[in-house]
N, C-alpha and C positions, 0 to 999 in steps of 0.2 A: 280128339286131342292131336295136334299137330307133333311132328316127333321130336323127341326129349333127345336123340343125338346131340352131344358137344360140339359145338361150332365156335369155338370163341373169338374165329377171327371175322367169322360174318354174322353173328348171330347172341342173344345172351337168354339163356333161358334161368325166367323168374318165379316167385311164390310171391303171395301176400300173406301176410299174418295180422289178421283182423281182419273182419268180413264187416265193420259197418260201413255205415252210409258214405265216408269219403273212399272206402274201398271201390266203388263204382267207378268215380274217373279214372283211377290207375287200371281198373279192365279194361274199360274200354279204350282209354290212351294205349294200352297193353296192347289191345287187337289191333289199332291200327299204325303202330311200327316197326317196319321193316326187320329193324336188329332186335324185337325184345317174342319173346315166347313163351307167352304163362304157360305154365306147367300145374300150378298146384294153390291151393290158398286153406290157410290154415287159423280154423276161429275157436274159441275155448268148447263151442257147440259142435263140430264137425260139420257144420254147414258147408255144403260145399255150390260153386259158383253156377249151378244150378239151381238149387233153393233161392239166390237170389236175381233170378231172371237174369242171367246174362252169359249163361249156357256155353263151351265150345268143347265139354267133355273136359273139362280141368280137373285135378283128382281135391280131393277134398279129406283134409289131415285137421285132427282136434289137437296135435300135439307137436308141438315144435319139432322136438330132437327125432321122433320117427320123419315128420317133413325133411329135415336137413341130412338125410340120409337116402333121400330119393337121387340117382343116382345123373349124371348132367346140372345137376342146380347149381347154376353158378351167380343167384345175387335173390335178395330178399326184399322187399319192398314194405314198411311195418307202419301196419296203420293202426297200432291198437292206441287208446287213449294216452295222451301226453305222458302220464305217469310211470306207465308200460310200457316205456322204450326199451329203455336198459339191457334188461333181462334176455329178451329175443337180440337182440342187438352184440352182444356179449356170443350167446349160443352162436349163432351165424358167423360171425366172424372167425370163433376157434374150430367156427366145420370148415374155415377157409372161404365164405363166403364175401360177394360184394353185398356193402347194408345201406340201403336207400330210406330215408327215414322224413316223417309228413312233421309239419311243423308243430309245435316247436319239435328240436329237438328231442331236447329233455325240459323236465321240469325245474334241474337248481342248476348250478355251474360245477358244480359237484362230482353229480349222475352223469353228466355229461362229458365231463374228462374223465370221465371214466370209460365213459363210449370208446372215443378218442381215442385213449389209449390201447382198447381192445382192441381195434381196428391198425392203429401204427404198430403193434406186435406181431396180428395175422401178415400185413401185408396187403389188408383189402382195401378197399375204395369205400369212403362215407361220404356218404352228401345229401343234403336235408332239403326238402319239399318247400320253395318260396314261391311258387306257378305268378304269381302278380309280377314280380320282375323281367317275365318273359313279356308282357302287355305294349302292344305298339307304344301307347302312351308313356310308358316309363320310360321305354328305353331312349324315347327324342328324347326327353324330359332331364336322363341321365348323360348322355351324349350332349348338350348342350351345358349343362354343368361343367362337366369335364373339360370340355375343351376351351370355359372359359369364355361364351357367350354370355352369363349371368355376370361376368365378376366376381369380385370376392362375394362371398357368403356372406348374410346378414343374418337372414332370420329362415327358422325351418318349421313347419308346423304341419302334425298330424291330427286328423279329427276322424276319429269311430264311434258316431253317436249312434248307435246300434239300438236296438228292439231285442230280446227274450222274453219269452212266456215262463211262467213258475213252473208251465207244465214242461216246455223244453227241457230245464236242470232237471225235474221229476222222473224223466222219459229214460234214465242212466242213472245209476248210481255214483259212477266219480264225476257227471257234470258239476260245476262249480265247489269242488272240494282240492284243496292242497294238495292228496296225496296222488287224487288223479287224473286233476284237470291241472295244477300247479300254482292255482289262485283261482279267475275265473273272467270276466271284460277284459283284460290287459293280457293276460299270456295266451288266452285262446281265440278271441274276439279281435281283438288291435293288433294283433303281432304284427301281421302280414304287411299294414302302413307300418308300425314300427322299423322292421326293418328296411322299408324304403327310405324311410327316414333317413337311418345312420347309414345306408348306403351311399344315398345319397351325398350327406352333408360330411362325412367323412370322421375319424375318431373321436371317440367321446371324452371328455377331463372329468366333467363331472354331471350326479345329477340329483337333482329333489323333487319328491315327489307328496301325493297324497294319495292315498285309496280309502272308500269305503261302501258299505250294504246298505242302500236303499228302499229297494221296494221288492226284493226279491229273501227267499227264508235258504240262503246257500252261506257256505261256510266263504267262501271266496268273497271278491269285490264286483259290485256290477256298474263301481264308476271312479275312474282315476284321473287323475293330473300329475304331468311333469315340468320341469323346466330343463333341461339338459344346455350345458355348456361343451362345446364343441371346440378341440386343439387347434380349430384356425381361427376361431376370435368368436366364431356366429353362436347365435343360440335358437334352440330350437323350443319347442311347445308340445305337449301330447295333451289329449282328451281322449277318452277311451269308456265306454260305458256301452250296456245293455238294458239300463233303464230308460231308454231317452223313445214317450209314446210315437209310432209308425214305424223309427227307424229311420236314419237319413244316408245316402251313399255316402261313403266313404272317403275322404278328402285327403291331398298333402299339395302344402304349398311350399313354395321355394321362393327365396327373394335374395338376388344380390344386389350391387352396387347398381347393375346395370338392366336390370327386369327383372321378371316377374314371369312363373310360371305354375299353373294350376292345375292339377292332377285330379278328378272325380272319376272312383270305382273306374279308373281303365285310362280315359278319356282325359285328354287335353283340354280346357275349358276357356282355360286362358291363357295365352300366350303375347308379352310384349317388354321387348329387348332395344335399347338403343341402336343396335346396329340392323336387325332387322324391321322394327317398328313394330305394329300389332297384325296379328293373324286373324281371320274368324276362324270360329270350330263351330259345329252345329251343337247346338248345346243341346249335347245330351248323354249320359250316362251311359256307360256298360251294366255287364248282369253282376249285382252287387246284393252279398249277404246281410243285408242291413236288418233284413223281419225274417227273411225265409234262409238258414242256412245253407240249402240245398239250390238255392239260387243261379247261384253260377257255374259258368259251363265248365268241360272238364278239355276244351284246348287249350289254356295255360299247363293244364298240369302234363297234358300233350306234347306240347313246344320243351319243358323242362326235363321229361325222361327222356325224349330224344336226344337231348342233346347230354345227358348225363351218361346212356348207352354208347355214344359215339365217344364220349370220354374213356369210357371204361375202355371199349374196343381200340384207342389208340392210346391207351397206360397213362394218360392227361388226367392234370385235375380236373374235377367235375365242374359244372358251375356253383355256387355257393357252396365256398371251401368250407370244411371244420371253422375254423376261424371267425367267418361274417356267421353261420349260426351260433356258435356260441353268445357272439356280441347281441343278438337281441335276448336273449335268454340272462344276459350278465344286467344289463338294463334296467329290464323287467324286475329281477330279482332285486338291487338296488333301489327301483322306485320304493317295494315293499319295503325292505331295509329301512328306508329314508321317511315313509310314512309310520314306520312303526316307532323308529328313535327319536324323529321332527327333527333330524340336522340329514345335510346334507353329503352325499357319499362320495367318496374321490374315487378315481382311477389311476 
């Protein structure tokens, strides 16, 4: 184990709290930057980061509050299921700690200003896991928005026409259940385009939606639709689903006044703007959760703690403030609203 000495002005030494399977990229992104220094990781089992192959002598805690007491730990990293933010989230922040937290958030808008709030009390630093924001392709994509190459907004459209197995939700107890997954296609599956989405296309007025269970035996949805109306005029689109057979990469389109541009799982697709004309791209996709969750690499989520460490270490907001994670989580929760009333939700 490398040493647990306090360094805060070169250095941040972290824990994970939940050892499953997305705990993997935050190790290994863990090992390979400069300012971050796992320390410890802490799973309801006491598994420690040797039981799951990826070894550097990290100590290995089955219980929070003993974890938050190990002595230099200055930030938390919580990957336990959506449902299970809160609670570790809350502990860390009253041990003083900084709280890094895997998407979504939370589960309601609720649980989550309540985060929020625990966190503007301590004093610490929150900021929530979106690793697809860091992707070459988004950021042209978003960089060209902005500065008003597309024109005004027109139309915005996300598509997660995804693949799950019965046996995937099987494989977990709160996979596709409210209390621990928060729904099920839509807040664990889609989010990631979601929020590019409303990144993108900027505050939402309102929105309507529909969700419902298909071909899978889970409490949640494995296929939704939105329509969302956007405070600059545009409107955008969602599809969202884990029923849809193979799986197809993951989509968001953009359309202004003035072009067009096409997002696949990473990758640029389309590109063609009145003032620049059309580009090629080699048409092909990045590594995209469409059938295999485990899919894709963990240099997004690499490129995001770095630059979230570098936040910490100069007292700056993180990149995806409180604020932009709540908005996919207020969304989300709305569509359901709006599919369970059949009228549409305001903002």
């Amino acid at each position: 184990m490398r040493n647990i000495a306090r360094s805060p002005d070169r250095q941040i030494n972290i824990s994970i709290i939940g050892a499953g399977s997305i705990a993997g990229h935050h190790i290994k992104s863990a090992n390979e930057i400069d300012t971050l220094n796992l320390v410890a990781v802490c799973s309801g089992t006491g598994r420690t980061i040797e039981d799951n192959a990826y070894g550097n002598g990290v100590k290995g805690f089955s219980d929070v509050d003993e974890m938050l007491k190990l002595p230099g730990l200055d930030a938390v990293i919580i990957c336990t299921p959506s449902g299970f933010h809160l609670d570790p989230a809350i502990k860390a922040a009253r041990a003083g700690k900084h709280v890094i937290v895997e998407k979504p958030i939370e589960v309601t808008v609720e649980r989550t200003e309540q985060m929020v709030d625990a966190c503007n009390e301590a004093g610490v630093t929150l900021s929530c896991i979106f690793q697809n924001r860091f992707s070459d392709g988004f950021m042209e994509m978003k960089k060209a928005m902005d500065s008003g190459l597309l024109g005004k907004p027109i139309l915005g459209n996300a598509y997660i026409k995804w693949f799950r197995s019965q046996e995937y939700y099987e494989s977990a107890a709160w996979r596709g259940t409210k209390e621990g997954d928060g729904g099920a296609a839509l807040i664990n599956q889609s989010i990631h385009t979601i929020d590019l989405l409303l990144n993108i296309m900027g505050p939402v007025k309102s929105v309507y939606g529909k969700v419902a269970t298909r071909t899978h035996d889970i409490e949640g949805e494995d296929i939704g639709t939105a329509i969302i109306e956007f405070e600059n005029g545009a409107i955008g689109t969602i599809e969202g689903s884990t029923s849809i057979h193979e799986g197809f990469p993951e989509k968001l389109e953009v359309h202004g006044e003035d072009g067009s541009i096409i997002l696949e799982a990473g990758k640029i697709i389309h590109w063609n703007t009145k003032s620049t004309g059309k580009k090629t791209f080699e048409q092909k996709a990045g590594p995209s959760g469409s059938a295999d969750p485990m899919a894709i690499d963990y240099q997004l989520h690499k490129r995001q703690l770095s630059a979230i460490s570098d936040a910490i270490l100069s007292g700056k907001t993180p990149p995806v403030n409180t604020e932009e994670a709540l908005l996919s989580v207020k969304v989300i929760n709305a569509i359901y609203e709006a599919s369970e009333t059949g009228r549409k939700v305001e903002f």
